[in-house]
C-alpha positions as CSV (number, residue, x, y, z in Angstrom):
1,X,-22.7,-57.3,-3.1
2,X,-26.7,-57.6,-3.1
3,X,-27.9,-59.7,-6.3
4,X,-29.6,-56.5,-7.4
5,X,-26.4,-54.6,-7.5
6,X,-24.1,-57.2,-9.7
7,X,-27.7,-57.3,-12.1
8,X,-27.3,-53.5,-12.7
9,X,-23.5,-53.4,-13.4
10,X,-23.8,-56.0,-15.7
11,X,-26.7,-54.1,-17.7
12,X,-24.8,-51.3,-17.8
13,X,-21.5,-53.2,-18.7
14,X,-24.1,-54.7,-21.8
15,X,-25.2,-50.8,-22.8
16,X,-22.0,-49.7,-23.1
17,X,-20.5,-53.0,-25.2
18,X,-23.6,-52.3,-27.4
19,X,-22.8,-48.1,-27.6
20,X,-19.2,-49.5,-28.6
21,X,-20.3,-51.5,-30.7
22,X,-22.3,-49.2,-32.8
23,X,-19.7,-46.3,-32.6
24,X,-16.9,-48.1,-33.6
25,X,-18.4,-50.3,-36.7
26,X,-16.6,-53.5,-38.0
27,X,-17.4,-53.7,-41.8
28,X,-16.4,-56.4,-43.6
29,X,-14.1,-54.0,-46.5
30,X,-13.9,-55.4,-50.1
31,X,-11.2,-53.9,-52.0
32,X,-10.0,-54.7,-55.5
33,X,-6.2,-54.4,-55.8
34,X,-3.7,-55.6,-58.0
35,X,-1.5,-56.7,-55.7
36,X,-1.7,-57.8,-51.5
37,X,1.0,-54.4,-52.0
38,X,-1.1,-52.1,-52.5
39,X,-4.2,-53.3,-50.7
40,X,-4.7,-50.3,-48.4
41,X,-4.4,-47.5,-50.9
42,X,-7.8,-48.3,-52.6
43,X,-9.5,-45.9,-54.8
44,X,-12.8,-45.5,-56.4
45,X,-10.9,-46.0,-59.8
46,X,-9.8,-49.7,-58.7
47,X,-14.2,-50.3,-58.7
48,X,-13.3,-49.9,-62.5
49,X,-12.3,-52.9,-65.2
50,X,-11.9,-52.8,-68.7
51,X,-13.3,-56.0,-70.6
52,X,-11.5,-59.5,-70.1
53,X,-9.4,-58.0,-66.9
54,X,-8.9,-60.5,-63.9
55,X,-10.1,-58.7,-61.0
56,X,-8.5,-60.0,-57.5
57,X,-11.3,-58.5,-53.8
58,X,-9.4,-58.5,-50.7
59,X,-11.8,-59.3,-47.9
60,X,-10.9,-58.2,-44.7
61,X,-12.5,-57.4,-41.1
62,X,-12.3,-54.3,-39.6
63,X,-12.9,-50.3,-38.8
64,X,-12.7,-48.3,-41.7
65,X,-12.3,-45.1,-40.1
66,X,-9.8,-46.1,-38.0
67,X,-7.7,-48.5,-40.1
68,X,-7.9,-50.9,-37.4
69,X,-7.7,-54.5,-38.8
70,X,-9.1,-57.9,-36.9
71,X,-8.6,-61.7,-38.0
72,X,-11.5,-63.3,-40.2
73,X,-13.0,-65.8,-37.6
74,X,-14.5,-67.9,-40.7
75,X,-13.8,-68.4,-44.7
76,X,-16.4,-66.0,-46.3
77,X,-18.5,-67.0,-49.1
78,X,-17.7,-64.7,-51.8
79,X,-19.7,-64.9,-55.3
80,X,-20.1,-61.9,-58.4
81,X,-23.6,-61.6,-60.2
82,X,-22.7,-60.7,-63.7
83,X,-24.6,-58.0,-65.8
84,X,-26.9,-61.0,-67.6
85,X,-27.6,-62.2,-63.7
86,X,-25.4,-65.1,-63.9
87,X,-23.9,-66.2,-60.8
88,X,-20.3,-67.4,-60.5
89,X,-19.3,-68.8,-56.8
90,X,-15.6,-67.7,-56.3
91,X,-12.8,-69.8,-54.1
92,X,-12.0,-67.2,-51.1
93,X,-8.2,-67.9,-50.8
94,X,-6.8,-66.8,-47.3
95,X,-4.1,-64.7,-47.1
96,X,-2.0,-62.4,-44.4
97,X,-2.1,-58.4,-44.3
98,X,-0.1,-56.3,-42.6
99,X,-2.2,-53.1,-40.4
100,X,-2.7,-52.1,-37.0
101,X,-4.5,-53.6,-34.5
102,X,-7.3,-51.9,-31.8
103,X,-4.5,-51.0,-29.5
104,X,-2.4,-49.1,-32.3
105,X,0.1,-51.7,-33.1
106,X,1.2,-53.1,-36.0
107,X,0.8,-56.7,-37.1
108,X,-0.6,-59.0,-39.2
109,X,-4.0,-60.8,-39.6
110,X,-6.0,-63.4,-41.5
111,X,-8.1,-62.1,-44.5
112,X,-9.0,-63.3,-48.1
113,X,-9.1,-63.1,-51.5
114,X,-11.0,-64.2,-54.7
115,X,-10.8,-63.4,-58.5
116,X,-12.8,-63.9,-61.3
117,X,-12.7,-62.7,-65.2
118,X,-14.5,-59.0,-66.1
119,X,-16.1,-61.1,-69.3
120,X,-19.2,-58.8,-69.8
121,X,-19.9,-55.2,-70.4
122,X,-22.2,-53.6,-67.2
123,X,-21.6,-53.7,-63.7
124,X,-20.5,-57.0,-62.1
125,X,-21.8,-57.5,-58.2
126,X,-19.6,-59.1,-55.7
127,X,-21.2,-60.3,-52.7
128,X,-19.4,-61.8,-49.9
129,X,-21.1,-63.2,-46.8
130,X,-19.2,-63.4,-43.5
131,X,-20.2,-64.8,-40.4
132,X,-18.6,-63.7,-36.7
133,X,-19.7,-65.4,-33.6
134,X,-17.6,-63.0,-31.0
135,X,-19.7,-60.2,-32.6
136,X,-22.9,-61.3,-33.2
137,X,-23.1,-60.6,-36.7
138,X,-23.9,-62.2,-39.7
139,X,-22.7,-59.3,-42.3
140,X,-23.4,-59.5,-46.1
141,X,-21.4,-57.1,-48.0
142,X,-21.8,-55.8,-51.7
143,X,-19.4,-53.8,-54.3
144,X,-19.6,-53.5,-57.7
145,X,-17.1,-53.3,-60.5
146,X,-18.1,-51.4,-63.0
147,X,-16.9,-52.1,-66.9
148,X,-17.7,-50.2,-70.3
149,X,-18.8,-46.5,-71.4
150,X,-22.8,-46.2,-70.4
151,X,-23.0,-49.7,-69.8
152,X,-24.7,-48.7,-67.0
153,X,-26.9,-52.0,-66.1
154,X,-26.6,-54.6,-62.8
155,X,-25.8,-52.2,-60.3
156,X,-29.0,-52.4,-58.7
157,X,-29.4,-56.4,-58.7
158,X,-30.7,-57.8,-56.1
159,X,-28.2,-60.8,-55.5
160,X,-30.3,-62.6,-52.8
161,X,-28.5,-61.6,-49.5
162,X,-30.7,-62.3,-46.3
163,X,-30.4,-58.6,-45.6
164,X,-29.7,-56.4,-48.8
165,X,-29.3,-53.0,-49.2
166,X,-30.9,-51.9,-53.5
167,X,-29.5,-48.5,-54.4
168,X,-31.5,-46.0,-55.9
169,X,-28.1,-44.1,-56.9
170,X,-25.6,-45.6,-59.7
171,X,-22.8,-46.4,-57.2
172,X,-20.0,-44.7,-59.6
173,X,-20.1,-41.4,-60.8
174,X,-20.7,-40.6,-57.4
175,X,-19.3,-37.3,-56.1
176,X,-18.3,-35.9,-53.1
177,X,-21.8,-34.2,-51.8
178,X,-24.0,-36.3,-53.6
179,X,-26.6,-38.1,-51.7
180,X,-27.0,-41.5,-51.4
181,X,-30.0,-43.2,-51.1
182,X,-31.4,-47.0,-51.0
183,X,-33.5,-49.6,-49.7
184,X,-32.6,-51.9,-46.7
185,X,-34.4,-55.5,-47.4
186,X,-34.6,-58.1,-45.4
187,X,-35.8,-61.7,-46.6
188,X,-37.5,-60.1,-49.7
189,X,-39.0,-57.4,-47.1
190,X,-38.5,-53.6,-46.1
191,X,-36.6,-53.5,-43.2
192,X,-38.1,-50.9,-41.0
193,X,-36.8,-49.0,-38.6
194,X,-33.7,-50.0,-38.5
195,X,-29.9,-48.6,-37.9
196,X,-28.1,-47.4,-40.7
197,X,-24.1,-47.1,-40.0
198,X,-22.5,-44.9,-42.3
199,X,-18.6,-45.0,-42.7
200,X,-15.6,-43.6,-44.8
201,X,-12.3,-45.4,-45.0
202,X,-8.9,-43.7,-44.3
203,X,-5.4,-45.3,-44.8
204,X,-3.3,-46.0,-41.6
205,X,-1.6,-42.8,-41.6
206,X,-4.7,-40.6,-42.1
207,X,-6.5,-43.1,-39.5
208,X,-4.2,-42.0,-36.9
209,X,-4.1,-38.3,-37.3
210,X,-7.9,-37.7,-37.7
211,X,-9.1,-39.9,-34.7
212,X,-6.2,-37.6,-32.8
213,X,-8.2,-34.8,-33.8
214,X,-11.3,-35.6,-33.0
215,X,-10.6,-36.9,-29.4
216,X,-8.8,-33.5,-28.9
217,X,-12.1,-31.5,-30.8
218,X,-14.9,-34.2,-29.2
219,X,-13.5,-35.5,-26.1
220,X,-17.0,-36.2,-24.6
221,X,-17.6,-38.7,-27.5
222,X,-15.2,-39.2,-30.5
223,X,-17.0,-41.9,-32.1
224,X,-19.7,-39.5,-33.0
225,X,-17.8,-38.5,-36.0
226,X,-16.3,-42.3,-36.7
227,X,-19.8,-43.7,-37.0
228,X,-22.6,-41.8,-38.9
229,X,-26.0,-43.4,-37.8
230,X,-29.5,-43.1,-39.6
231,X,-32.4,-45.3,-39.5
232,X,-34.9,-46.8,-42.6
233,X,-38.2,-45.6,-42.9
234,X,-41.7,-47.7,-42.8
235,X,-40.5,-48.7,-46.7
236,X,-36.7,-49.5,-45.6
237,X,-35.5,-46.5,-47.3
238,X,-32.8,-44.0,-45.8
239,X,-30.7,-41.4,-47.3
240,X,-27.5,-39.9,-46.2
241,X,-24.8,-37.0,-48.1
242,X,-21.3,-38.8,-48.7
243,X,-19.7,-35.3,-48.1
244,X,-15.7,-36.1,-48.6
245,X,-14.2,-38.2,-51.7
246,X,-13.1,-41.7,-50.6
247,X,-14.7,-45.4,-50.2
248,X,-17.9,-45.3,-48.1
249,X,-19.6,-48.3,-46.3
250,X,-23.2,-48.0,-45.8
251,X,-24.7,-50.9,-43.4
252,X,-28.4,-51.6,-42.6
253,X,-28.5,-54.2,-39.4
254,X,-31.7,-56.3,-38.5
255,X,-32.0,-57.5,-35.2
256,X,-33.8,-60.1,-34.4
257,X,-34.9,-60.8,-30.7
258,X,-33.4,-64.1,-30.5
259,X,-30.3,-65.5,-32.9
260,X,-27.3,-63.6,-34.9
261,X,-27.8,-59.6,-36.1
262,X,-27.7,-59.5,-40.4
263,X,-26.6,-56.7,-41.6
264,X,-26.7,-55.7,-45.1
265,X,-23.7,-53.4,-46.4
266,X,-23.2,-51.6,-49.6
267,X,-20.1,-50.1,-50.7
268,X,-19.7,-47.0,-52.5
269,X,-16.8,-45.5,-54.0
270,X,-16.8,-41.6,-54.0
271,X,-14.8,-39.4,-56.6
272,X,-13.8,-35.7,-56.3
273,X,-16.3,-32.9,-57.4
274,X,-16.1,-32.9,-60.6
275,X,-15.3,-30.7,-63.0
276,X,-12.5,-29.6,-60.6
277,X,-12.1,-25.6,-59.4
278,X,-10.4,-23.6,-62.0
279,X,-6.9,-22.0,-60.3
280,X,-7.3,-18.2,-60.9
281,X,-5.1,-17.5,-64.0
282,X,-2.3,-15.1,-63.0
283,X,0.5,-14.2,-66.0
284,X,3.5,-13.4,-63.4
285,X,5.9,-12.2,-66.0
286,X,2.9,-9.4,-66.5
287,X,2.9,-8.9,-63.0
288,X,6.9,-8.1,-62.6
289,X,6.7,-6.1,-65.0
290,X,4.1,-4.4,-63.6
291,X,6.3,-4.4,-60.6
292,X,9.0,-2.7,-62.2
293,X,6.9,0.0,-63.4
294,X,5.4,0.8,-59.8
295,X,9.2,0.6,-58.5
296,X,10.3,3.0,-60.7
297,X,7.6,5.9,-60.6
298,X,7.7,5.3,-57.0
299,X,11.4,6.3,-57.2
300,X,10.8,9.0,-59.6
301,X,8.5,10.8,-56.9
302,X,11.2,10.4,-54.1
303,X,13.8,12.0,-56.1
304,X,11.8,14.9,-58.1
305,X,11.0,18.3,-56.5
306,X,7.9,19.3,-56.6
307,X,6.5,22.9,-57.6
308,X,4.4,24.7,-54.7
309,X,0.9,24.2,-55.9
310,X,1.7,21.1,-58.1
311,X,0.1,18.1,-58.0
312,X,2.3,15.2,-56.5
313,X,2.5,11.8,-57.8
314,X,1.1,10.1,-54.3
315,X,3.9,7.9,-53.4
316,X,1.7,5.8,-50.7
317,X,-0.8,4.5,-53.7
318,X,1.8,3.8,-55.2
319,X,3.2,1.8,-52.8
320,X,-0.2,0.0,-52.2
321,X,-0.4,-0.7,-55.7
322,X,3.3,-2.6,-55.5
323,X,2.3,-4.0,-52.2
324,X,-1.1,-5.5,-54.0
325,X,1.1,-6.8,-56.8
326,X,3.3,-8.4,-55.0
327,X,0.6,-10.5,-52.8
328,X,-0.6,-11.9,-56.3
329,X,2.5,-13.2,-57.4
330,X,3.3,-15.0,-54.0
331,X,-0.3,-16.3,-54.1
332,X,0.3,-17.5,-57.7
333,X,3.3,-19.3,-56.4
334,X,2.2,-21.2,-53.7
């Protein structure tokens, strides 16, 4: 094989790692919890503490979408800005989880955890920072906790990360369909023209069945819908519609010619639109007895005679109109 030949397959064996990489994201997922139990069924309610709580973040490594997990390949350094913009450092602790690996087997892999006391009204800013050498990737990570009625101050602090992500939106309250929008920094600067990774999280068992779906609906490229990709303008900003309810991670990644990529990821919890649809109000017992009335004049026109020249009752409107009823209580019922 001419030198020429092995240099092309191996820069098209680097393409391809790099279109992997991108398509299928690792994000570095912060979730509170209260217990290593119930780690995986995070809500946008657990980004919420009332005063005094002890709040426990699980740090793990991994694809979101997916619910594909990976060992941490270094301790992360994991610290929470307080409302006032105090900083506590918090101990990361490792622990074990149980989820499913790249090849869609179940096991168990090496992640963290930290606490530390909800002790002021406002939003509290975690910040972890986690380094991987087999990717490349220097990845600092922010989520805030929330705490109070309209103590609606720290969400946008900038905590110091070598690349940062500032929100223009308060990061709770959000709802499904609203747009998000924010500024990618890097060291203090706007971070131009760079890839933004947008990404939802779904539980093990939703994991499976949507990726199934869309390998059967996109064969040609499934990732397509596992990976949402934007870029920051010339002022770092970007924008993007978090269209279903659920915990999005929203990554901006520098990439420096020479050395590690940093990306900077914020995490946003998504509620349901609110308020909620209204369910049509049906009163069923109306509705039999409605019923009964069409059954009976229905009856009536079978059985009476009528006079040459008289109008007749119509029993096929009738029957329409008992037909019709009928589909409204079923639909009530469901």
């Amino acid at each position: 094989m001419t030198r020429e030949k092995i240099m092309a397959m191996l820069l098209a064996g680097l393409v391809l790692a790099s279109a992997v990489g991108i398509a299928s994201a690792h994000f570095t997922m912060i979730f509170p919890s209260d217990s290593e139990a119930t780690i995986w069924d995070v809500t946008p309610g657990d980004y919420i503490a009332e005063l005094g709580e002890t709040k426990t973040v699980y740090v793990m490594w991994g694809h979101p979408y997916e619910h594909i997990s990976f060992n941490m390949a270094s301790v992360p350094e994991v610290s929470v800005t307080k409302p006032d913009g105090t900083v506590e450092q918090l101990t990361a602790e490792q622990i074990s989880v149980d989820s499913m690996d790249e090849d869609g087997n179940p096991g168990t892999f090496v992640a963290y955890k930290a606490s530390f006391t909800v002790d002021q009204r406002g939003d509290s800013v975690v910040a972890v920072k986690y380094e991987d050498e087999g990717e490349n990737l220097i990845d600092c990570t922010k989520a805030v906790i929330h705490c109070g009625i309209e103590a609606w101050e720290g969400w946008d602090a900038n905590v110091g990360q070598k690349t940062e992500i500032l929100p223009y939106m308060r990061p709770y309250g959000m709802e499904e369909g609203f747009v998000f929008a924010g500024q990618a920094m890097y060291d203090g600067k706007p971070l131009t023209d760079a890839p933004v990774e947008i990404e939802i999280y779904h539980t093990l068992d939703d994991g499976k069945e949507i990726v199934g779906t869309a390998e059967e609906m996109f064969p040609y490229d499934p990732p397509m819908v596992f990976t949402r990709l934007a870029k920051s303008n010339d002022k770092g900003e970007f924008v993007y519609t978090l269209d279903e309810p659920g915990i999005w991670f929203v990554g901006a990644t520098m990439e420096p010619e020479t050395g590690r990529n940093v990306r900077g990821v914020f995490i946003v919890p998504t509620i349901d639109a609110f308020p909620p649809k209204a369910a049509a109000t049906v009163n069923t017992e109306e509705l039999k007895t409605r019923i009964k009335a069409v059954e009976e004049k229905v009856a009536t026109a079978k059985e009476a005679p009528v006079a040459e020249g008289a109008p007749g009752f119509g029993v096929i409107p009738a029957i329409l109109g008992l037909l019709i009823v009928v589909y409204l209580i079923k639909r009530r019922e469901r």
